[in-house]
C-alpha positions as CSV (number, residue, x, y, z in Angstrom):
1,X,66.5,82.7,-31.4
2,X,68.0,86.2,-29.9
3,X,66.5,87.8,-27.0
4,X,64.9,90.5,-28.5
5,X,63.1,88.5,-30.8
6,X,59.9,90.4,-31.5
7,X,57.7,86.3,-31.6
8,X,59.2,85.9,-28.2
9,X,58.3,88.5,-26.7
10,X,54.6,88.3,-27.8
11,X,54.7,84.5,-26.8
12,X,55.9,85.7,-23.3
13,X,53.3,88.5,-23.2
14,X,50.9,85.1,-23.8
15,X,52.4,83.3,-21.3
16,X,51.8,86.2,-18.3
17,X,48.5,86.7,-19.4
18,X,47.8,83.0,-18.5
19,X,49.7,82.6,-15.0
20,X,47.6,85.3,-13.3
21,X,49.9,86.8,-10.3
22,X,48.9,84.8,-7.4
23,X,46.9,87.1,-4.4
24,X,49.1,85.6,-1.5
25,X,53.0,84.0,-1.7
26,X,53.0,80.1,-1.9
27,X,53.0,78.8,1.3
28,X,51.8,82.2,3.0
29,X,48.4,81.9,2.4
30,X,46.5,83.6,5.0
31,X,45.0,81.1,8.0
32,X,45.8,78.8,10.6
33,X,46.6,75.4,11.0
34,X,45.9,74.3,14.2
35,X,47.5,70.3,13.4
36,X,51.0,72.2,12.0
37,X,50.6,74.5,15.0
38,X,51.1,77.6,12.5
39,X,49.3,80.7,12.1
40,X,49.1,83.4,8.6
41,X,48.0,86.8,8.7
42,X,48.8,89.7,6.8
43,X,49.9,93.2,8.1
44,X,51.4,96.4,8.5
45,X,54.7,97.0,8.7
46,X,54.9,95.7,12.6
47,X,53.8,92.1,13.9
48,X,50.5,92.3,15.1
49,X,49.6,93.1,18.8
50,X,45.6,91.7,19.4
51,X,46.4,88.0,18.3
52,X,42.9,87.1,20.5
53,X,41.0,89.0,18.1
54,X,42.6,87.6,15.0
55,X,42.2,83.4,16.7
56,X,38.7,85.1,17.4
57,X,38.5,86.0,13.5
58,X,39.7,82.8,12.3
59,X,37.4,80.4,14.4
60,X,39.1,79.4,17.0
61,X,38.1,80.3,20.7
62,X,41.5,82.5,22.6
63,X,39.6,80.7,25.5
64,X,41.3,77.4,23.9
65,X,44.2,78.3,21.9
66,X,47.1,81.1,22.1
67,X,49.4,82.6,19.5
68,X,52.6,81.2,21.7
69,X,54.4,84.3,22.5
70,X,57.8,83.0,23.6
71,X,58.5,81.3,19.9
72,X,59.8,83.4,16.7
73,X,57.1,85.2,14.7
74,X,58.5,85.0,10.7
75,X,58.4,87.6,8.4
76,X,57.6,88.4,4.8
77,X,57.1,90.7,3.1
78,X,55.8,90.8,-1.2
79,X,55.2,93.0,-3.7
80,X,52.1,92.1,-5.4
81,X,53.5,95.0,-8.2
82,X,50.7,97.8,-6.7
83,X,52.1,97.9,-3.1
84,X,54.2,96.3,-0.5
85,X,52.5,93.4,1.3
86,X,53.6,92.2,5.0
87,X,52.9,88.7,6.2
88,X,54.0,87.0,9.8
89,X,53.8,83.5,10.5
90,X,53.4,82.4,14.4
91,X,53.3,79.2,16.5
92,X,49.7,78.4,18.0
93,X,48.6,76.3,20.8
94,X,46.0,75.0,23.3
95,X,46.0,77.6,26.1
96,X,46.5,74.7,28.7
97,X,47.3,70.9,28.9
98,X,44.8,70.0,31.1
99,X,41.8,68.4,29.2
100,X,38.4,69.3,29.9
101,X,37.2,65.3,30.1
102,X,39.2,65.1,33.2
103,X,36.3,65.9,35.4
104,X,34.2,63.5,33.5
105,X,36.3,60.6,34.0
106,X,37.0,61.6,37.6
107,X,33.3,61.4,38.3
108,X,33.0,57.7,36.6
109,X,35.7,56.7,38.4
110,X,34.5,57.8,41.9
111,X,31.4,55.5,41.2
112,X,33.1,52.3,41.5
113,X,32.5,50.4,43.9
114,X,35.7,48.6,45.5
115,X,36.1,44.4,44.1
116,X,39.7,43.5,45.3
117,X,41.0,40.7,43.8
118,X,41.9,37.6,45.8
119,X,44.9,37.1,47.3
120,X,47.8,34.5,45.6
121,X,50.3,32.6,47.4
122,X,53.1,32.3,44.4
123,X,54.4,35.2,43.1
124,X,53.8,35.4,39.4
125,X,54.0,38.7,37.1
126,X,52.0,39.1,33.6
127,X,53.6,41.8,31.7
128,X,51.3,43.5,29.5
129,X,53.2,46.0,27.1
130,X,51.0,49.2,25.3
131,X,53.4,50.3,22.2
132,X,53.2,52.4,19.7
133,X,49.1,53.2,19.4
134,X,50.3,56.5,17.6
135,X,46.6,57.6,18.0
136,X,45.4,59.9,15.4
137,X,47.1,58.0,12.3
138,X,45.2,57.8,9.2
139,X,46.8,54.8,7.8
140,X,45.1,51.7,7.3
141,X,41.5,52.0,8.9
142,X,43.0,55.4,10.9
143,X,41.4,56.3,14.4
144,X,38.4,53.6,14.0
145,X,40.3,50.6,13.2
146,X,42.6,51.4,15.9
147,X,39.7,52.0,18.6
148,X,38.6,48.4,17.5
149,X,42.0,46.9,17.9
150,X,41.8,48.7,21.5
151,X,38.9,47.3,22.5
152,X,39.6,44.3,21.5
153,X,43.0,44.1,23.6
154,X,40.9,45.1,26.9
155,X,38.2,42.2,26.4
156,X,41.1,40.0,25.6
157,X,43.4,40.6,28.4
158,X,40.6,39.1,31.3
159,X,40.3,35.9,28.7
160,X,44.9,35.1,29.2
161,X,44.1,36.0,33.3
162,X,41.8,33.7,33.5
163,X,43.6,31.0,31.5
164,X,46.7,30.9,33.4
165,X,44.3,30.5,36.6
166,X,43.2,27.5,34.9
167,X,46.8,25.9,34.9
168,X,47.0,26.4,38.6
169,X,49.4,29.9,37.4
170,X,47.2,32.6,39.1
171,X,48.7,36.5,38.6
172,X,49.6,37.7,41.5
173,X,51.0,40.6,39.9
174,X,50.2,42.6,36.4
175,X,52.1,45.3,35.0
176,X,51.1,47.5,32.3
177,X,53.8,48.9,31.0
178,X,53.3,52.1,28.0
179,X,56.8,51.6,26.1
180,X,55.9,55.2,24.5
181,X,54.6,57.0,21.0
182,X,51.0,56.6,22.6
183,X,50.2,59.4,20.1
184,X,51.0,60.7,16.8
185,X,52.0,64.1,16.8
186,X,51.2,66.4,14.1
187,X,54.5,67.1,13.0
188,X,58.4,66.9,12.8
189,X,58.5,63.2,12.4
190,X,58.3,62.0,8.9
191,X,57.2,63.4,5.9
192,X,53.8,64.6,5.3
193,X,52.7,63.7,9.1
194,X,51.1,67.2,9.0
195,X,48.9,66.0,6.3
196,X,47.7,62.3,7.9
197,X,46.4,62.6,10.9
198,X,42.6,62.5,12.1
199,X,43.2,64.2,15.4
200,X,44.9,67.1,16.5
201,X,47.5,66.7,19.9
202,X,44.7,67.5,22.0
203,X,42.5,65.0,20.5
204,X,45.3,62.4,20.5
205,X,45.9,62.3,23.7
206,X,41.7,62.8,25.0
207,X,42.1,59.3,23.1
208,X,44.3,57.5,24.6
209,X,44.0,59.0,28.2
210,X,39.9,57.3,27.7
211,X,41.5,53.9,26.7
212,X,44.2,54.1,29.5
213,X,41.1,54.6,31.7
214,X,39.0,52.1,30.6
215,X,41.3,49.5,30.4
216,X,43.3,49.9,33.5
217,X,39.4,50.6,35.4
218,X,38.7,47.1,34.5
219,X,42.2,45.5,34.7
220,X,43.1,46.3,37.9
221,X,40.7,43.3,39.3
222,X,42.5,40.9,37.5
223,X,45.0,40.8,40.3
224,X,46.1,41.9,43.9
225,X,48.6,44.1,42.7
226,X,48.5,46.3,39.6
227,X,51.7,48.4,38.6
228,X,51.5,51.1,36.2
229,X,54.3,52.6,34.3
230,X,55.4,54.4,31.3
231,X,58.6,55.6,29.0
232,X,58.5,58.6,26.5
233,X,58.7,58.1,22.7
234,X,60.0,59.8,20.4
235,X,56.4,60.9,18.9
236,X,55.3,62.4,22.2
237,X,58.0,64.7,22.4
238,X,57.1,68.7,22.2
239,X,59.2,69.7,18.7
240,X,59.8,72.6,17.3
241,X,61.0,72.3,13.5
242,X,61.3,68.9,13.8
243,X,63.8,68.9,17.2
244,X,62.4,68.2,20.7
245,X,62.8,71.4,22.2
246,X,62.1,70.6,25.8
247,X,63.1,68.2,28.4
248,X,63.5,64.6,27.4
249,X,59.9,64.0,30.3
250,X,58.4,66.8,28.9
251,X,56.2,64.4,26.7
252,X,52.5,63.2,26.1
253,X,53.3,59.4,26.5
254,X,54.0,60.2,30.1
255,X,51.5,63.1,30.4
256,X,48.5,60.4,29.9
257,X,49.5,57.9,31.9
258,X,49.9,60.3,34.4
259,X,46.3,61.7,33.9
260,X,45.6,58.4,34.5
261,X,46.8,57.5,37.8
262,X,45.8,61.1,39.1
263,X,41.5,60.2,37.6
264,X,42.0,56.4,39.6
265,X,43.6,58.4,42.7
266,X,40.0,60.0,43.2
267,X,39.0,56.4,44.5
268,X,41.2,55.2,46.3
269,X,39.1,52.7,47.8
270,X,39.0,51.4,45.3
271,X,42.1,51.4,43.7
272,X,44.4,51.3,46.8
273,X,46.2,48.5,45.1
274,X,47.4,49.7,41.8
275,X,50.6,51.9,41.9
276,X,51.7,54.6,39.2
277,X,55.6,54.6,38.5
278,X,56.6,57.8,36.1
279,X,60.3,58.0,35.5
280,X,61.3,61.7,36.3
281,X,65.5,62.0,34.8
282,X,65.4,58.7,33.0
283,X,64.1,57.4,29.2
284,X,64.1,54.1,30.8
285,X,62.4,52.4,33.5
286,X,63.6,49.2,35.5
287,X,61.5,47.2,37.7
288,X,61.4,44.2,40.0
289,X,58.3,41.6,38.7
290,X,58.0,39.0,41.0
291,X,62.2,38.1,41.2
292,X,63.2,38.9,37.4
293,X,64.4,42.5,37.0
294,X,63.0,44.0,33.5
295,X,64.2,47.4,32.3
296,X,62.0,49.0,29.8
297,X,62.7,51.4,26.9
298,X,60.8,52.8,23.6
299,X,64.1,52.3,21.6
300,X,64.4,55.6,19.4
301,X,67.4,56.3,22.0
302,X,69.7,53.3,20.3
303,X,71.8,53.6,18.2
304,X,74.5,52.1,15.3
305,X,73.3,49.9,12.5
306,X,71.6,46.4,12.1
307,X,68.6,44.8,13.2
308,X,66.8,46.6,16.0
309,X,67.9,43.8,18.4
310,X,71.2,44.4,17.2
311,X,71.1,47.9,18.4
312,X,69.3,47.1,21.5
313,X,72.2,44.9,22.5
314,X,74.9,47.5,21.7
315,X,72.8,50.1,23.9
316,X,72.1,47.7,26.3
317,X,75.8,46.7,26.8
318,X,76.4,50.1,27.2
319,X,74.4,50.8,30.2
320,X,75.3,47.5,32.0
321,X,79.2,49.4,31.4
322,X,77.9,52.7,32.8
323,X,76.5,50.7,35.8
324,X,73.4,51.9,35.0
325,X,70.2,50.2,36.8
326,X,69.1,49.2,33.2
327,X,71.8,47.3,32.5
328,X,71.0,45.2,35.5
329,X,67.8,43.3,34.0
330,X,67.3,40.0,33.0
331,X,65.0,41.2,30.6
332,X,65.2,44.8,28.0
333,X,61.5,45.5,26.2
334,X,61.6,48.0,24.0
335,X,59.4,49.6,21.3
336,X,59.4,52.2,18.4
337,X,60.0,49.2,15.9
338,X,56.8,48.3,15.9
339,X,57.6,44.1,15.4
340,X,57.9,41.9,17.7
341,X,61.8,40.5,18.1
342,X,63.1,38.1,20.6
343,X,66.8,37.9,21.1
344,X,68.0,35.5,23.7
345,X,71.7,36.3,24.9
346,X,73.0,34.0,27.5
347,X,71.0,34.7,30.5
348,X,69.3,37.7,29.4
349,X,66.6,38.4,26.9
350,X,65.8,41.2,24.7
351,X,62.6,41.4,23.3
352,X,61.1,44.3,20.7
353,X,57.6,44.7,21.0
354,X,55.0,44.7,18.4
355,X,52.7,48.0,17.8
356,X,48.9,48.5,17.9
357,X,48.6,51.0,15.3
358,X,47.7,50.2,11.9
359,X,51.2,50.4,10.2
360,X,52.5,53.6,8.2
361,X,52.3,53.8,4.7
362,X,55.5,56.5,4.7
363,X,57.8,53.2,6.0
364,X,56.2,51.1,3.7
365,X,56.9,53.4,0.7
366,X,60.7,52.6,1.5
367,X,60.2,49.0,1.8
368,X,59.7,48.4,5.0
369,X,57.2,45.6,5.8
370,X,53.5,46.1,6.8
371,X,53.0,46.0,10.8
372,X,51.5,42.5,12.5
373,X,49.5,44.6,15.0
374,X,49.2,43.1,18.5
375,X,50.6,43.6,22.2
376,X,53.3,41.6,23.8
377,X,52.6,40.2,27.3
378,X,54.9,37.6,28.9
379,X,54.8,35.8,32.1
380,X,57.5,36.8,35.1
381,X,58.0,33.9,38.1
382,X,61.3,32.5,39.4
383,X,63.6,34.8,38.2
384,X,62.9,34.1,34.6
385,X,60.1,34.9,31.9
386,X,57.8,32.7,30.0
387,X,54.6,32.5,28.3
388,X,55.3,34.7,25.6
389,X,51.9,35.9,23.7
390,X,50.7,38.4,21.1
391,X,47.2,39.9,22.0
């Protein structure tokens, strides 16, 4: 059939009189996305000036969120076949990072009354490791299920306390250790992360900051000295098309645990004995429990091929080669996995740490296995480790 075929070009008259021309181009559709961070708007000829009074327009408060002035704004521009349309795409954030529950939680905190724990003669560490809650996920209960899990964790930790202090093994010292990707994100991860989450980043990390709270409120009378720490993850990193775009420390993993010690620093009477450590030009952190050196790390820093234990190893052995202070532990712990691994190597032991959120239906689609939620904790005394357990 020719191109000027008179049945064709009725049949393509037909065919435009049944795709209407859309009012907006796909994926330019007036609005804003506060998850994606992105903003829509049509115009003139020029960017707009008064981004306060469009926010203001499309319900959001400028008190709250900003158009962020120092990223690109895009441009488009359409012909909708009467006139020339202008469109401009721009990045939009909270106007701050401090959270507006940090007065609340500063004010429950003052209210407790100081219960030190009792001394111990031996020096014995319980390391308890928080990996991978990636609050906000949808996947497999989403935000509720993983609350629950939470919970669960902080009734359970008191329960192992109290059982070694049955075998005449009273903790002397706990560590609670975040090994990173605390939260979610909303986007540059995987694909459609945009599109499964409950909770924006604010909400995320209002989440997790509570739990942190909570949890370390109550844990730090388990013993006579508490040590806090944390690494970043990959998922609390600030992106920007899918890239971190800031410092490696300029993350929310850190951010809350951070919060954190600053809300237990307004009673110190109470919590004299618990200690914040926040690395500050490192990914990892190594510390000193009770005679065996452990270095911790959230993992999405290794690379190579293999098992995760396999790449751990390779990283590993490159840091003890750079004379780094990581390569100097006993014992690596590691995340971003999210399933527990145990590699024993001579003297030293690497082990890959199980995660609390609900597993991710994106890795499953491409076979990988459904995550065995828990949280490792291990025991620290005489230079070695023992009394592995999954809470």
């Amino acid at each position: 059939m020719s191109q000027t075929d008179p049945f064709l070009e009725v049949q393509q008259d037909l065919d435009e009189a049944r795709r209407p021309r859309p009012k907006h181009p796909t994926g330019w559709e007036p609005g804003v996305d506060t998850a994606a961070g992105t903003l829509v708007v049509e115009g003139g000829e020029t960017p707009p000036k008064d981004w306060a009074h469009i926010l203001w327009n499309l319900g959001l408060n400028p008190a709250d969120w900003q158009v962020d002035e120092t990223a690109p704004v895009q441009v488009r521009s359409w012909d909708s076949g009467e006139k020339r349309h202008f469109y401009y795409r721009a990045t939009v954030r909270p106007t701050s990072v401090h959270q507006p529950d940090l007065d609340e939680l500063i004010r429950d905190i003052r209210r407790r009354k100081p219960k030190p724990p009792n001394p111990v003669a031996d020096q014995r560490a319980l390391i308890v490791c928080l990996s991978d809650w990636q609050a906000g996920k949808t996947d497999h209960g989403g935000v509720e299920a993983l609350v629950e899990r939470l919970l669960d964790l902080h009734r359970r930790l008191p329960e192992r306390v109290r059982e070694l202090a049955k075998q005449g093994r009273p903790v002397s010292h706990l560590y609670v250790i975040g090994l990173g990707d605390m939260v979610e994100g909303c986007d540059g991860h995987y694909a459609q992360q945009t599109y499964s989450v409950q909770l924006d980043a604010r909400q995320q990390r209002k989440l997790v900051r509570r739990m942190l709270v909570k949890m370390l409120a109550d844990w730090s009378r388990l013993a006579p000295h508490v040590v806090v720490g944390a690494v970043p993850g990959n998922h609390g990193e600030n992106r920007r098309n899918g890239k971190s775009f800031t410092t490696f420390e300029d993350n929310g993993d850190l951010e809350v645990f951070e919060q954190a010690g600053e809300i237990l620093a307004a009673n110190p009477e109470a919590y004299a004995h618990v200690r914040f450590v926040i690395p500050d030009g490192d990914m990892t952190l190594t510390l000193d429990a009770c005679g065996t050196v452990v270095s911790f790390a959230h993992g999405h820093q290794f690379g190579g091929t293999g098992l995760p234990v396999s790449k751990a190893r390779s990283w590993w052995q490159g840091k003890m080669d750079a004379m780094h202070r990581a390569g100097d532990a006993t014992i690596l712990t590691f995340g971003h996995y999210h399933h527990l691994q145990v590699l024993q190597n001579g003297p030293r032991t690497i082990l890959g740490a199980p995660s609390l959120d609900g597993g991710s239906r994106w890795y499953e689609e491409q076979g990988g296995p459904t995550t065995a939620c828990g949280t490792l904790t291990f025991v620290c005394e005489g230079g070695g480790w023992r009394d592995l357990a999954i809470l």
